[in-house]
N, C-alpha and C positions, 0 to 999 in steps of 0.2 A: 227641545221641548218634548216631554214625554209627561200625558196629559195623566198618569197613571202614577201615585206615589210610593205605594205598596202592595201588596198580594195576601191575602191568605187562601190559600191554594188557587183554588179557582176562581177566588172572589176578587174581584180588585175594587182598592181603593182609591178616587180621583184626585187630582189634588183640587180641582173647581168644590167640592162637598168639604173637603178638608180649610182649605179660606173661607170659606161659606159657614162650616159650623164654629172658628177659630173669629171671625168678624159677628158673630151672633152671640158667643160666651163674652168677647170683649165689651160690646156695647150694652150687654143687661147687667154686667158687672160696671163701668161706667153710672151708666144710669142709676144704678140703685148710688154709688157715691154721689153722687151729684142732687138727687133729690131732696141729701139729709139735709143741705143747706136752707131748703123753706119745709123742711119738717117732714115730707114725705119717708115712711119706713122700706127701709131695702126688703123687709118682708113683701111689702108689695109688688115692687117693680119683678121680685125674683118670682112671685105666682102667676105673674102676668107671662112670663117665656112660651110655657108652654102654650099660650092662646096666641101666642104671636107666630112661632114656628109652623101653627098647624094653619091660618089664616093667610102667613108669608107664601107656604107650599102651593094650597090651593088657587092663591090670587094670581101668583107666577105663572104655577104651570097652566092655571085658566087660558091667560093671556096669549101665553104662546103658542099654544093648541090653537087657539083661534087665530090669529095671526099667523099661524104656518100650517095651517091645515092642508091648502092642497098640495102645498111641498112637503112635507112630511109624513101626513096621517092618511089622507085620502087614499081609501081602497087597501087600507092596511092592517093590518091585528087592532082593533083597540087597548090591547095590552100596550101596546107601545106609547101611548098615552103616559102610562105610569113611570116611563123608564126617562129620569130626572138624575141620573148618578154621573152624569158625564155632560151636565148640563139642560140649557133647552128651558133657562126661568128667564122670566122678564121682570126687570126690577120695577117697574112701574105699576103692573098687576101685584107682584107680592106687596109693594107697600099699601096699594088701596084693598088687598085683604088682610092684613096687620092693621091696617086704622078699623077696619070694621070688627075686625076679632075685641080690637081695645076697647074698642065703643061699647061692643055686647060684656065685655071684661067688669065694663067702671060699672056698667045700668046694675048688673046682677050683684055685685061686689062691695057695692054704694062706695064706689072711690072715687074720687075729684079726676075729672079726666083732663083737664086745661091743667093740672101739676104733673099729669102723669107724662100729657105729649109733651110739657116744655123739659122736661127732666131726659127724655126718649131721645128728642130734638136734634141734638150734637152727635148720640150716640149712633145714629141710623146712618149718618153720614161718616162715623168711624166704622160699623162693619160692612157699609160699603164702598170703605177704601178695602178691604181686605176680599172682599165678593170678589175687584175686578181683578186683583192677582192671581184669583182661582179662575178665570175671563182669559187672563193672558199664558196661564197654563194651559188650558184646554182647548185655547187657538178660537172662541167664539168670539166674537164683537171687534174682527179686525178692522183695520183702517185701511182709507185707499193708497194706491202706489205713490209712491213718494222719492226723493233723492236728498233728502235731507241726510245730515250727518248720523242723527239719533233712531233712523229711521229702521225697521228689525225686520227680517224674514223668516219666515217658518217651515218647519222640514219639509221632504218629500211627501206626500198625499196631503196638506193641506190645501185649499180650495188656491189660493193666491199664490202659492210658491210657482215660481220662484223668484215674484217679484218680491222690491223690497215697501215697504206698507209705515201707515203712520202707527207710532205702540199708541192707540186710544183707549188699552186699557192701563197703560200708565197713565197718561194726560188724565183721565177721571177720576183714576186714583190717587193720585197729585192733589187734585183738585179739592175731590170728599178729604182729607188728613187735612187742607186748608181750610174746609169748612167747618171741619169738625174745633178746631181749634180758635175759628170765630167766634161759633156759637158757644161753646163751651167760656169763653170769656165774655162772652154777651150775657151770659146765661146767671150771672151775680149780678146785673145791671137792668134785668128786666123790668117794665114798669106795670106791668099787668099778667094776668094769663094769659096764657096762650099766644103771650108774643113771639116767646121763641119759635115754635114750632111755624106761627106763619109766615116766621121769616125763614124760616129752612125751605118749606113749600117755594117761596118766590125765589130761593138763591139757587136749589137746586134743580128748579125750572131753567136759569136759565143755564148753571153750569154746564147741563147736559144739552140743550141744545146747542151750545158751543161745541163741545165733545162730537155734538153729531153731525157738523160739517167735513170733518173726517175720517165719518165714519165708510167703510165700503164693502160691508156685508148683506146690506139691503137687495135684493131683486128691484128690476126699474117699476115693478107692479106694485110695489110697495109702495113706492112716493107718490104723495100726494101732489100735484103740482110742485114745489120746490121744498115740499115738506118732508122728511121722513117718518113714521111711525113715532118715536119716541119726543119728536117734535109737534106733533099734533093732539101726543098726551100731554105732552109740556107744555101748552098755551092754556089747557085745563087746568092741569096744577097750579100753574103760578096765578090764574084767574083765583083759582080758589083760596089761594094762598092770603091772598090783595084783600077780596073779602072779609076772609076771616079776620085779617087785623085790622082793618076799618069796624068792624062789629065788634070783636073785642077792646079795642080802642075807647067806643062809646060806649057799653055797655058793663064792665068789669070794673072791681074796684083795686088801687094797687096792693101790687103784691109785697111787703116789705120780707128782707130776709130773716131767717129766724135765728136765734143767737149759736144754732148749733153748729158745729166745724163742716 
């Protein structure tokens, strides 16, 4: 594993940025196909990127800032703050700044935001199948020791070598490409707004707390009682998730599809 794909001189490229921005061109080009089928223009979805990347960055790296402040930042450069090229996002902060970047996107833009997230829906779950292989390049979000057959170890100087560790950034990434491929077939079956999206909310709520019984990157000051961080944002999501499609449920009226391919 060499977290590092290419060089120009002195710059290096990661490969974690390189699946991150290759899972980010995927799913806004998904998404815009996918929206023509109830009339949404790929014009849209594609002026929407740029509010989602810069919403995605800040929510991420908010997250983890905060969340690793006294193991990473405390008493340190604030510049180091910025320095995201070799990881250090948390996917739970980027998505709750991409829903609000969208949110401020549809209010200013007057775009239907319940076609926007259902159309988004499947696709958020394909480029973070692609996020976590740029996760299992750069050796962050390992899994604990294990002796399972599938089970993988990481070179010299990474935290857990030399033992052998669960791959939990394949298991999620498994898992998002099966998601994606639910929702994406749900996603012509919808019976309202907004359903797709809060069934994404709920599935990937609990995907990842599944994910994160395996997980063994956490610090023990991290767990909340038998909770880990991405677990105690997870009981929020998926709350939310339940919510929103009980409200959309009674309140929306159906969506039928429209005759275009």
């Amino acid at each position: 594993m060499d977290p590092v794909a290419f060089s120009f001189g002195a710059f290096d490229i990661h490969w974690y940025g390189v699946f991150v921005a290759v899972g980010f061109l995927v799913g806004l080009w998904t998404a815009g196909r996918r929206g023509l089928i109830y009339g949404l223009s790929p014009e849209k979805t594609a002026d929407l990127g740029p509010w989602i990347i810069i919403g995605a960055l800040i929510g991420a790296r908010s997250l983890y800032v905060f969340t690793y402040w006294e193991d990473d930042f405390a008493g340190k450069s604030l510049l180091n703050i910025f320095k995201i090229r070799q990881g250090g996002l948390v996917f739970y902060g980027g998505f709750i700044g991409a829903v609000l970047s969208t949110v401020l996107y549809t209010r200013l833009k007057k775009v239907p935001l319940w076609q926007i997230a259902d159309a988004f829906a499947p696709s958020i779950a394909l480029g973070h199948a692609f996020g976590r292989i740029g996760c299992l390049m750069t050796g962050c979000c390992y899994g604990k020791v294990c002796s399972l057959p599938w089970a993988i170890s990481f070179p010299t100087g990474h935290v857990s070598h030399p033992h052998n560790v669960h791959p939990t950034q394949i298991y999620e990434s498994s898992l998002n490409l099966g998601l994606y491929l639910a929702l994406a077939y749900f996603y012509r079956r919808k019976r309202f707004e907004g359903q797709v999206f809060a069934v994404y909310l709920m599935s990937y709520a609990l995907l990842r707390a599944f994910v994160e019984l395996f997980r063994g990157d956490y610090a023990d000051q991290k767990i909340t009682g038998l909770l880990t961080p991405g677990q105690q944002v997870g009981i929020a999501i998926f709350l939310a998730g339940a919510l929103l499609y009980f409200i959309r449920a009674k309140t929306s009226k159906p969506s039928p599809a429209s005759e275009k391919p």
